[in-house]
C-alpha positions in Angstrom: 12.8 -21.9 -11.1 12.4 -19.8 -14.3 9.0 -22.0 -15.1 7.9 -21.1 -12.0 7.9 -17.4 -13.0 6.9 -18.2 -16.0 4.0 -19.9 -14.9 3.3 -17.4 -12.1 3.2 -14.3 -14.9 1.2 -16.6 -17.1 -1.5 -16.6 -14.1 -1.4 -12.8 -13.6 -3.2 -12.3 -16.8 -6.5 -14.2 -15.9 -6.6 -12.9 -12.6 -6.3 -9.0 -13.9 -8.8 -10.1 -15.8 -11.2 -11.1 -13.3 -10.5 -8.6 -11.2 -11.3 -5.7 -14.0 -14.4 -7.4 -14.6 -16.1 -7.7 -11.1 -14.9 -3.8 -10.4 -16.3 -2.3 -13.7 -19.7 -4.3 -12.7 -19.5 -3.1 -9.2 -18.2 1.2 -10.4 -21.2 0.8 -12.8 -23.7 -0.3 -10.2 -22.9 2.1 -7.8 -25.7 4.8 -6.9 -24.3 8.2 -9.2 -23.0 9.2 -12.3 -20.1 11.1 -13.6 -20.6 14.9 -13.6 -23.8 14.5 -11.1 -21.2 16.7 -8.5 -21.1 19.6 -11.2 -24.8 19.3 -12.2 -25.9 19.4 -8.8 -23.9 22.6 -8.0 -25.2 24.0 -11.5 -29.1 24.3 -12.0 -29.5 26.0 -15.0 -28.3 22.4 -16.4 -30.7 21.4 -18.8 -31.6 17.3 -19.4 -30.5 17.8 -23.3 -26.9 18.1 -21.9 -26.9 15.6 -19.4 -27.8 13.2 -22.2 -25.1 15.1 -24.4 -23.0 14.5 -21.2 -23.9 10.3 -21.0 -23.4 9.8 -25.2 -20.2 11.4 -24.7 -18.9 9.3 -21.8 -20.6 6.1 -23.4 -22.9 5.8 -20.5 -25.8 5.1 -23.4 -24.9 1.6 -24.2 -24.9 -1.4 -22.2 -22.4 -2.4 -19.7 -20.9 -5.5 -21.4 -20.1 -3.6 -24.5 -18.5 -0.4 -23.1 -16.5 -3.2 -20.6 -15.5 -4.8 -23.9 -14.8 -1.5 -25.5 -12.5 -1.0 -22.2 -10.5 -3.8 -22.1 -9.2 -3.5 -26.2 -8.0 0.1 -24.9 -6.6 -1.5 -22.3 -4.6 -4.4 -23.8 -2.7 -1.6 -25.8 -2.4 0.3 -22.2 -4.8 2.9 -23.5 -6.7 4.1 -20.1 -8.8 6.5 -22.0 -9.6 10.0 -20.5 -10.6 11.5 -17.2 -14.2 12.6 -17.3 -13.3 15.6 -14.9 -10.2 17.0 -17.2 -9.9 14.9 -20.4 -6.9 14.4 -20.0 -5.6 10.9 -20.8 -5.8 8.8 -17.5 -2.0 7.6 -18.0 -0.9 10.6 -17.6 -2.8 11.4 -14.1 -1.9 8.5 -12.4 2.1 9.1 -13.6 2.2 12.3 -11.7 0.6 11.0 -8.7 1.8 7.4 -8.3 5.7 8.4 -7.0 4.7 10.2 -4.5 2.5 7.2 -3.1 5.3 4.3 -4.4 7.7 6.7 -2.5 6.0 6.7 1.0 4.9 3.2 1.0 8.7 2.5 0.6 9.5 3.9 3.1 7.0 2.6 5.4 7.8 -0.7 4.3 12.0 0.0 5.2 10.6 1.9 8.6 8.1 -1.4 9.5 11.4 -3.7 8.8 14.0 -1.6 10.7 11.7 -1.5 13.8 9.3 -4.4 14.0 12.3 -7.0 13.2 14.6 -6.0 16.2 11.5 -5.7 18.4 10.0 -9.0 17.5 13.1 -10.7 18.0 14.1 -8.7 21.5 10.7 -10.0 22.9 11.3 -13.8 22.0 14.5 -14.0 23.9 12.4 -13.5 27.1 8.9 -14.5 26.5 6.6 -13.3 29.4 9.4 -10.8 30.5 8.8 -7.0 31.4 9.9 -5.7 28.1 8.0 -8.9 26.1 4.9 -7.3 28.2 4.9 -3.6 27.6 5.8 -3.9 24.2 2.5 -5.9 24.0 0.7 -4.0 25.2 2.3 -1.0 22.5 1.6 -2.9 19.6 -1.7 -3.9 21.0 -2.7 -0.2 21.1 -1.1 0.4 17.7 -2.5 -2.2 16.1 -6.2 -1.0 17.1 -6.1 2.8 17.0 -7.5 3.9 14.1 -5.2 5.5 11.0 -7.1 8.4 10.4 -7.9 9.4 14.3 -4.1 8.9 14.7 -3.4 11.1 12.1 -5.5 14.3 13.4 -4.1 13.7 16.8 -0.4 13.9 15.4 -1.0 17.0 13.2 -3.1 19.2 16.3 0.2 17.8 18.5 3.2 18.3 15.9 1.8 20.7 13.8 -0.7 23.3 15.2 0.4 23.0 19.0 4.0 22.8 18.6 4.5 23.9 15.2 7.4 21.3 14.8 6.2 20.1 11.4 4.0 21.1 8.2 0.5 19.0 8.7 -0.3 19.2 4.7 1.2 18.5 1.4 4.9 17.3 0.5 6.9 21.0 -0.1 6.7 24.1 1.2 5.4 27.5 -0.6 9.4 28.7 -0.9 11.0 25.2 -1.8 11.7 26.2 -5.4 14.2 28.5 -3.5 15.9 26.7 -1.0 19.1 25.0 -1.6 19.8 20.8 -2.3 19.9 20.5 1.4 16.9 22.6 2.3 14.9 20.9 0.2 15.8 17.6 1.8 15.1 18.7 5.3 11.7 20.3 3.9 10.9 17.1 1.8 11.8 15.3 5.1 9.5 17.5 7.3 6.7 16.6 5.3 6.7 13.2 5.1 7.2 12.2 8.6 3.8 12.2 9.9 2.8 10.6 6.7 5.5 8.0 6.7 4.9 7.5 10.7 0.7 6.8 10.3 1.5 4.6 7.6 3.8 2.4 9.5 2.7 2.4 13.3 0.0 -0.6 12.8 2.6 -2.5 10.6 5.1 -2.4 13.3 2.6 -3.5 15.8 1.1 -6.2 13.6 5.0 -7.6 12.1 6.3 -7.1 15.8 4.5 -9.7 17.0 3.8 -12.2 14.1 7.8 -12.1 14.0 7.9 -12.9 18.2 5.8 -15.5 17.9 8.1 -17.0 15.1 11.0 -16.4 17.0 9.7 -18.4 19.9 8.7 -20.9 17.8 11.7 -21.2 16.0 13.9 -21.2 18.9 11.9 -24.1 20.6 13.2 -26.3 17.7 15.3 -29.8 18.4 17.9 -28.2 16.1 18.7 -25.2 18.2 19.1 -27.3 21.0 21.5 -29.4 19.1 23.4 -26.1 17.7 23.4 -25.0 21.3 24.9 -28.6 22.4 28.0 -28.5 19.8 29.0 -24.8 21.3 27.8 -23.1 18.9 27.8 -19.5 20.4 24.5 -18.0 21.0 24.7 -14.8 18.8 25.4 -17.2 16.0 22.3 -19.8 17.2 20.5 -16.6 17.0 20.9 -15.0 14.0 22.2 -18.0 11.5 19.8 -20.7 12.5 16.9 -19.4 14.4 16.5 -16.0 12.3 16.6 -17.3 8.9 13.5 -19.9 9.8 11.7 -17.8 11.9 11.8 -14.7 9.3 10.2 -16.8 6.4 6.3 -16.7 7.5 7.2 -12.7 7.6 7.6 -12.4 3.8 4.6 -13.8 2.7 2.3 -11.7 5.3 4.7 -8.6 4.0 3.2 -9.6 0.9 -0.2 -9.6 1.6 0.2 -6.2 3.5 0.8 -4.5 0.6 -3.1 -4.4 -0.3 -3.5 -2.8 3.0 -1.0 -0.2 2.8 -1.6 0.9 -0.8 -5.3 1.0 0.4 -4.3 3.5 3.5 -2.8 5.4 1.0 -6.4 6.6 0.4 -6.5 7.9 3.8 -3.6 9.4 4.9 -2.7 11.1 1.6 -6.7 12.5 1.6 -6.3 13.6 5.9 -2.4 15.5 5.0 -3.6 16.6 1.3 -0.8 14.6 -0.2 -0.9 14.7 -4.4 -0.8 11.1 -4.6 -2.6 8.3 -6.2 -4.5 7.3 -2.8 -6.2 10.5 -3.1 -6.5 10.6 -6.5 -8.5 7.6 -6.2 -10.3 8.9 -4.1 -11.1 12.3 -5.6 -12.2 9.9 -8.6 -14.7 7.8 -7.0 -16.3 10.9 -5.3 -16.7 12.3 -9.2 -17.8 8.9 -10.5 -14.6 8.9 -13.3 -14.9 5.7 -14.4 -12.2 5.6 -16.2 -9.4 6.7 -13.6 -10.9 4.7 -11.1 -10.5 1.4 -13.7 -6.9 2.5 -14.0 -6.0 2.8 -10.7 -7.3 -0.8 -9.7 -5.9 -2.1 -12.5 -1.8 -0.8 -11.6 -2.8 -1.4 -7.6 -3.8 -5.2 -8.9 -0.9 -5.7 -10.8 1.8 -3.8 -8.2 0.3 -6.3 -5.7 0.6 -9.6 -7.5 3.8 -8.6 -7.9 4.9 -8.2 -4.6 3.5 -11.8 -3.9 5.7 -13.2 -6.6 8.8 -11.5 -4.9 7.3 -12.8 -1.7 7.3 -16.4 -3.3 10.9 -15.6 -4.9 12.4 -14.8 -1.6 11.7 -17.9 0.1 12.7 -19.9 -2.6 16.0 -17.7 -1.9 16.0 -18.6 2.0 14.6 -21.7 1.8 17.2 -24.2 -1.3 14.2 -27.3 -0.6 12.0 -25.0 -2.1 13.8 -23.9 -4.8 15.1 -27.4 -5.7 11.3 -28.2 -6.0 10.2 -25.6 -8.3 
């Protein structure tokens, strides 16, 4: 087992590596260049400082060699500096990244809590009324779109019934509110967020564990664990469950892309300070250099949650962990 994780770490390197070098080809190809938001707003802008402007960011020598210049900084973890602010790239991403890390947990405990009990309700009676509606649900779920959903919460909850904020993570007066208060307001804020970020993962891990469950329960060795008296609670949960749970973790895996990506939107539609929209607001001002960074951590955060994907069924599953 420990030359498995050996082996899988010693892969992570390469594939950073080829991941860094298709996006810096792809940012640099891309129709714009950093600053061409502030020259455009600024005509008195002469072309001597635009080429000031590119010998300062690099953007006078060739791609290959300020990608090669890139990745020494980067082996020492050196991001170099935002082109909006200066300000070392590191240090951006440190302030924001919590608050994104924090949400997505959340909507990862949230997708578990609901879509496992729901999955596994429906299997017990394929076909049946509450197997039917429920499908139906996550159908519509699973096809509404994240940002439409989002406006359509915020004009309900926020602006019609004033329930909750719409925007940001605290309120104006949260410096002055006690522990408790600022719980509650911390709460307030991120339930819309939490709740958009988790409604099509619910749908989606609803059914992919339903049809697990049914397949799982159609086994010969339920049957025979049903046949020795077994009682049905514990055919259930102790032999069905644990099978039928293990295709979940690796598609929980590869749903982290997808919901570190969604970050982008929901944080940009409720103005949440996070990295989503830090990535964004990067990209929209060309800053090649945040942008790197942030695919760089969102690479590296994902390959590892498919090694703790590949780690947990060797946990379930002892065959698999006698083989590796």
């Amino acid at each position: 087992m420990g030359k498995y994780i050996l082996r899988r770490f010693a892969g992570i390197i390469p594939l950073l590596f080829g991941i860094s070098l298709l996006s810096f080809a792809v940012i640099n190809l891309a129709p714009g260049k950093p600053g061409a938001l502030e020259n455009s707003l600024n005509p008195r802008i002469s072309a001597r400082a635009l080429e000031r402007l590119e010998k300062l960011y690099e953007l006078d020598k060739p791609v290959y060699e300020r990608y090669w210049h890139w990745l020494k900084r980067t082996a020492v973890l050196d991001f170099g500096r935002s082109f909006s602010d200066n300000r070392p790239v590191i240090e951006k991403i440190a302030e924001r990244l919590p608050v994104t890390i924090t949400i997505n947990l959340l909507s990862l405990f949230l997708i578990f809590a609901a879509a496992i009990p729901l999955g596994v309700r429906c299997a017990l009676k394929p076909d049946g009324m509450l197997d039917k509606v429920m499908t139906a649900v996550m159908f519509f779920l699973f096809a509404i779109p994240t940002f439409w959903l989002a406006l359509l919460l915020m004009n309900f909850f926020g602006i019609n019934l004033r329930w909750l904020p719409v925007s940001g993570i605290t309120s104006l007066d949260y410096e002055y509110l006690s522990p408790a208060g600022k719980a509650v307001d911390i709460f307030r804020h991120l339930f819309l967020p939490v709740t958009v970020s988790s409604l099509g993962g619910i749908a989606a891990m609803a059914r992919y564990m339903r049809s697990s469950m049914i397949e799982a329960l159609a086994q010969p060795y339920i049957r025979m664990a049903r046949a020795k008296g077994l009682t049905e609670r514990s055919v259930l949960y102790k032999h069905a469950f644990r099978n039928a749970v293990m295709p979940l973790i690796t598609i929980m895996g590869l749903s982290l892309p997808g919901l570190v990506g969604g970050s982008v939107i929901f944080e940009s539609v409720f103005a949440i300070p996070g990295a989503g929209r830090l990535f964004y607001e990067a990209v929209m001002m060309r800053d090649y250099p945040l942008i790197m960074a942030e695919v760089v951590i969102v690479s590296l955060l994902t390959m590892t949650a498919n090694l703790l994907a590949d780690l947990s069924y060797a946990w379930i599953d002892p065959r698999l962990r006698d083989k590796r």
